[in-house]
N, C-alpha and C positions, 0 to 999 in steps of 0.2 A: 403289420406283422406278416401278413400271409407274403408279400413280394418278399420281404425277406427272405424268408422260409424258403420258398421256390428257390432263392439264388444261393442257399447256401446245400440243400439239398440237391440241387442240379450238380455237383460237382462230382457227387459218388455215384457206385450203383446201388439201384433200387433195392435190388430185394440185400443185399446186404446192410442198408440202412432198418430196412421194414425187421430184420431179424436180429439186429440188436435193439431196436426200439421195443420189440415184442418179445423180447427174452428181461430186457430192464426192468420191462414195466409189471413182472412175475415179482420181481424179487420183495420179500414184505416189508423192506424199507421204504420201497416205493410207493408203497398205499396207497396213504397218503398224493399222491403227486399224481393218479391215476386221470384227473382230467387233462394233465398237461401232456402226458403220453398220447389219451384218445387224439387229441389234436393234433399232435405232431405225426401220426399215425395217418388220421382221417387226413390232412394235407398232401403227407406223400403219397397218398394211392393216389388221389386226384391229380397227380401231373402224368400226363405221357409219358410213357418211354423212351422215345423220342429225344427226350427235352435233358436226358441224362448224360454227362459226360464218360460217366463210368468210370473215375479214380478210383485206385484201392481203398477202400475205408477200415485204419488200422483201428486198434483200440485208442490210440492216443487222438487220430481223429475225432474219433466220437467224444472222447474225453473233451477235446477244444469247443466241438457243437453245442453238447451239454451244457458247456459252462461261458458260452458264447449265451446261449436262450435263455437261461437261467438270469443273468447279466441284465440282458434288456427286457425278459417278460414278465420275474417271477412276480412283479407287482403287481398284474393281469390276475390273478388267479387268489388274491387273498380271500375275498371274501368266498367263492367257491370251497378253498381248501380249510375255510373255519367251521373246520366237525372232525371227532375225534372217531376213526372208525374200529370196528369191533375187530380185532388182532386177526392177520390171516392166518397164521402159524396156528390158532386155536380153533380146531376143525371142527365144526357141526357135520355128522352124519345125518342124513339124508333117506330112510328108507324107502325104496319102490322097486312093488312087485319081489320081497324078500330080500334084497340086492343092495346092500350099505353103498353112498356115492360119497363124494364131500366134491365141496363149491366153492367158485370165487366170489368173494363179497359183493366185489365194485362201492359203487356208490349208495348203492340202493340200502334204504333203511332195517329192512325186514325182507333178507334173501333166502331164507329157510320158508318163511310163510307163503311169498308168492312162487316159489320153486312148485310148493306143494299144492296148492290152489289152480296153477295151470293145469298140475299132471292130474290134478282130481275133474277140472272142469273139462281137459281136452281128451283124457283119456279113459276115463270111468265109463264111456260106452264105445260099441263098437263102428265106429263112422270110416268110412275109405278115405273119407277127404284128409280128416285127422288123423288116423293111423298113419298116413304117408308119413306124417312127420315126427311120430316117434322114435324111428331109430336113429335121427338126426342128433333129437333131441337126448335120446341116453347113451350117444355115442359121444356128445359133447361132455355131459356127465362123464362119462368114463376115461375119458382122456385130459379132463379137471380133477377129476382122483387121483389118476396116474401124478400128476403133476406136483400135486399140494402132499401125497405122501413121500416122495423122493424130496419137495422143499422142507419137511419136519426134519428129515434127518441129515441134514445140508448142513454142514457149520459155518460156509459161508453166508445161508438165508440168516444165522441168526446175528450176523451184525448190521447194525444203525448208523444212517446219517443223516444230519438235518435239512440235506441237501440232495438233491436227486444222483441215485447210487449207481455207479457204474461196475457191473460187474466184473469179474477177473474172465479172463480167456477160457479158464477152465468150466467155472461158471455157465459161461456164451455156450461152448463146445456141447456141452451137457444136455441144456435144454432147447435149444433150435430144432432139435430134429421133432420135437412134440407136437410144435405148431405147423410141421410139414404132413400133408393128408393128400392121398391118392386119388380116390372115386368120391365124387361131389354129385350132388343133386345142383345143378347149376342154377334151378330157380333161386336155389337160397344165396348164391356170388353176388359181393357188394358190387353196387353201380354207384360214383360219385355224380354221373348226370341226372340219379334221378330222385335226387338230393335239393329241392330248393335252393336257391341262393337267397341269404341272408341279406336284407336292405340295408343302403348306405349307414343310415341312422343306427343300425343294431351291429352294421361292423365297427361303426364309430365309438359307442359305447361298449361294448363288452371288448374289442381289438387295442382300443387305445392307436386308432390310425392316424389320427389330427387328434394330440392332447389337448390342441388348442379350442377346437369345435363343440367340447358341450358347453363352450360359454357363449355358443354363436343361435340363436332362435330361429333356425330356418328350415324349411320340411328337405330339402335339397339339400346336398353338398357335392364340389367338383374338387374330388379326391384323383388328382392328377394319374395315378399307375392301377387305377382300377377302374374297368367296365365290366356294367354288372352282367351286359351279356353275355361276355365270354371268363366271365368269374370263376374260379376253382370250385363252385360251391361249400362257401368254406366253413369250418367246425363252426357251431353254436352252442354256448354251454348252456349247464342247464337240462339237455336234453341227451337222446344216443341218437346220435350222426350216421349209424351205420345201416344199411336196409339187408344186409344179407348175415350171413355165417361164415363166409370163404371170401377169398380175396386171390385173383392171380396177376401174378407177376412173370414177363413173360413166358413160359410155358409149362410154369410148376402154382400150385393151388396152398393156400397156407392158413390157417384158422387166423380172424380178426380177434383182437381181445377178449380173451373167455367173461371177463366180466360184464361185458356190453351181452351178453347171448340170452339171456333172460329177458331181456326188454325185445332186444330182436325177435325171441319164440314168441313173446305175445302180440307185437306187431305183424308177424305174419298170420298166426290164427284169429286176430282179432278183425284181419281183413278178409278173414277166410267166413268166420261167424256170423258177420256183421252185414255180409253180402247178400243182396235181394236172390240171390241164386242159390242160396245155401236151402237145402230142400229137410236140414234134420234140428233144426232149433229147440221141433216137439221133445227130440231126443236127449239132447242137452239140459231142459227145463224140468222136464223128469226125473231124470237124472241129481238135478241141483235139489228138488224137492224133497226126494229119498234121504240126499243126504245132510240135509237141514234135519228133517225131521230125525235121524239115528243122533246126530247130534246134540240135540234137546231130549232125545230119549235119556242118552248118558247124561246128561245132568239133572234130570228133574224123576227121572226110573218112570218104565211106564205106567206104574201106578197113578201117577201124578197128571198121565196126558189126558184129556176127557176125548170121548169118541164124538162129542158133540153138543152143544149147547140144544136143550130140549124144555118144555113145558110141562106141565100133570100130565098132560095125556100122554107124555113120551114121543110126539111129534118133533120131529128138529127145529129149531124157530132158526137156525140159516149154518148155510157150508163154504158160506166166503170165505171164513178163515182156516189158513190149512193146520193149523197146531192152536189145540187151548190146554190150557194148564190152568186149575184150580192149588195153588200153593196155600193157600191158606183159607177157613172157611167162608172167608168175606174176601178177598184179594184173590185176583186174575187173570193172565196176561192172555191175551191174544195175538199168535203170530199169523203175518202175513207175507209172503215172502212174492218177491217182483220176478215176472218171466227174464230172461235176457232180452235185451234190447239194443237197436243204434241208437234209443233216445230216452237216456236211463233220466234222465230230469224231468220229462213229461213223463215217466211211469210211474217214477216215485211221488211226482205229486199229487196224479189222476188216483195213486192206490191209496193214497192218505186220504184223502177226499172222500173217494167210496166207503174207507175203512170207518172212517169217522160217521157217516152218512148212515150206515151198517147196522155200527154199534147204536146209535142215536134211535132210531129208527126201533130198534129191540125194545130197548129201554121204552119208549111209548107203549108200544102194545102189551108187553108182558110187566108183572106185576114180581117174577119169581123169574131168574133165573135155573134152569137144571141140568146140572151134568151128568153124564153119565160116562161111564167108568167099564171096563171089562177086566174083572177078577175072577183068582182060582174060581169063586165061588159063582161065577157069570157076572150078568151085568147088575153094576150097583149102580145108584141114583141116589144123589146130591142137589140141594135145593141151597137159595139162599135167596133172600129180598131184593129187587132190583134196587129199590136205593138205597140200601144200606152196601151193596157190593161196590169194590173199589174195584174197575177194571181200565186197563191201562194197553196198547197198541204197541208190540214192536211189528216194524218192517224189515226184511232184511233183503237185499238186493246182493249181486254176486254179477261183479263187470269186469271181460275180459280185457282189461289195459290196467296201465301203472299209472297212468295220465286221465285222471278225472278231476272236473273240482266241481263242488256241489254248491251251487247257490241257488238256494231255494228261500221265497220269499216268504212263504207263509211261516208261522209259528207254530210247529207244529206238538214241539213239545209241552205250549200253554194248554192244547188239547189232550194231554198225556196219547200221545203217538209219539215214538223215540225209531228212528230209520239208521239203518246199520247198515256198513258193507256186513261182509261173511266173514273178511278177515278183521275185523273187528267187535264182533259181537260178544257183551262184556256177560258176565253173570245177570241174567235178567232178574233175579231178586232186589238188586240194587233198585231199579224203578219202583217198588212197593215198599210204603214206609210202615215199619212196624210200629205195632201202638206204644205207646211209653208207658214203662214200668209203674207197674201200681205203686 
């Protein structure tokens, strides 16, 4: 696929190609079809300019392109395109800092949750490092506003095709000029070279380069029009391809696909957090604490939070855990929440370990759990049996990427410990069962 691509793109000019591709790939017919754009997109940046002939590219051109790739690739793309995504035309607002934004979906499951979980984790304290890149960040916002309220009241946005939609001239004219952007922070400009290249066996597969080859068992293949060292570094699905926010073409700068921008803002801050050099983690982890803890305030009220698990004498018997909640007179949970880390599998499991170790540990020496409580009336004190108490371990960890998977070997929930991202954390009642009806 990719030599194709090169030869049939080498015929027009660049940024004319890059700006019907990126005007198309807005319209909410095209949704759906959004990984077949990234790639037609992530391909043409990566060829030189050089390499272009610069014909005029009419609309009826593009029209023949379209429906030339469509032809040979749309088979490439089914099982990527099997999910039904949530409507762009129907706008989720966005509040920050007072300021309603609205977004493009892309692919991503839950784009309202991690919008707001970056701007909570990157921006809820005051960092130089991370400031920089706020006004990147809600300046893309605001020109994804800009965007999606002129497509509501489009009447051409609201027609459908099954098929990837070419828009009218009118259409093009309208919105090109959106994705054109003046003053750039050049660190954020995508680079194709600095893009791995995808191995032979993963272009064979996911490219359909030799249909013939996954019937072949060989770790090698000699794919005649491709070497991998001089390889386009080319799209991989599955993932976002891009490393910046801006893209230039010769001597004008132009937003890459607004729906890729979300994974780009957490790939660059997550290499900005995750750095031995980053000198404010304290700051961040703080930060996440506060606002765990406001969190479980609102659902459980602070009457419910204990300032601390205590004995008769009113001594503390331990301050591992940063939130208890006593929900009921014999049931409750104990939160622990994980620092940010580069190695959130060995925290999560060294904190279950301790956590369990913790609790166990209590449970031996004292006979009576006590909490204590601060009301109008000052502090109150709550006792109950240790073993007659039902108490149970949420974890809750908060990681700066879209790209984690968790496989953890212990069982940890046999131990009643239940480990939660932040964007996931369900109503912690659910873990305590209530007794059954007399």
């Amino acid at each position: 696929m990719e030599q194709e691509l090169i030869k049939e793109f080498s015929k027009y000019k660049k940024k004319e190609l890059y700006q019907w591709l990126i005007v198309s790939m807005i319209h909410p017919s095209n949704q759906k079809f959004g990984i077949r754009y990234e790639l037609l997109i992530h391909t043409l940046l990566a060829i030189e300019e050089d390499k272009f002939l610069n014909e005029e590219l009419t609309k009826e051109k593009f029209e023949e392109f379209i429906a030339w790739f469509e032809k040979e690739y749309s088979s490439h793309f089914v099982m990527m395109e099997d999910f039904e995504p949530f409507q762009q035309t129907k706008l989720i607002p966005l509040f920050l800092d007072g300021k309603k934004y609205y977004f493009f979906y892309g692919s991503l499951e839950r784009p309202y949750e991690v919008l707001k979980q970056f701007y909570d984790i990157v921006f809820s304290v005051e960092i130089e490092e991370l400031n920089n890149i706020k006004s990147d960040f809600l300046f893309s916002l605001q020109r994804q506003t800009d965007i999606l309220i002129e497509l509501t009241n489009d009447d051409e946005a609201r027609l459908e095709a099954t098929s990837m939609y070419i828009p009218t001239l009118e259409f093009f004219n309208k919105y090109k000029s959106f994705f054109e952007v003046q003053n750039i922070d050049k660190n954020y400009l995508h680079n194709s070279k600095k893009i791995s290249p995808v191995t032979e066996i993963e272009k064979m597969y996911d490219f359909g380069i030799d249909k013939e080859t996954d019937k072949i068992d060989i770790p090698q293949l000699d794919i005649d029009d491709i070497d991998l060292d001089d390889s386009l570094y080319f799209y991989e699905m599955g993932m976002n391809n891009f490393n910046g926010l801006h893209t230039k073409i010769a001597d004008e700068y132009f937003y890459l696909p607004f729906e890729t921008h979300t994974e780009t803002f957490y790939s660059i801050v997550e290499h900005i957090i995750y750095n031995n050099q980053f000198q404010s983690l304290d700051m961040l982890n703080n930060s996440m604490h506060q606002r765990m803890i406001k969190m479980l305030s609102y659902f459980f009220g602070k009457k419910q939070l204990s300032m601390g698990l205590m004995d008769n004498a009113k001594i503390v018997h331990s301050k591992y855990f940063d939130v208890i909640s006593q929900i009921d007179k014999n049931k409750t949970i104990l939160f622990k929440f994980i620092s940010h880390s580069d190695d959130l599998f060995n925290s999560i499991n060294n904190v279950a370990r301790q956590s369990f170790e913790e609790l166990d540990s209590l449970k031996q020496v004292n006979e009576l759990f006590a909490f204590r409580y601060l009301n109008e009336n000052g502090i109150e004190v709550s006792q109950v049996a240790t073993n007659i108490s039902e108490v149970k371990i949420i974890i809750i960890f908060e990681k700066l990427t879209l790209n984690y998977m968790l496989n953890i070997d212990e069982d940890w929930k046999a131990k009643n410990i239940f480990i939660y991202n932040s964007l996931d954390i369900t109503p912690p009642t659910k873990h305590i069962n209530h007794p059954a009806a007399a």
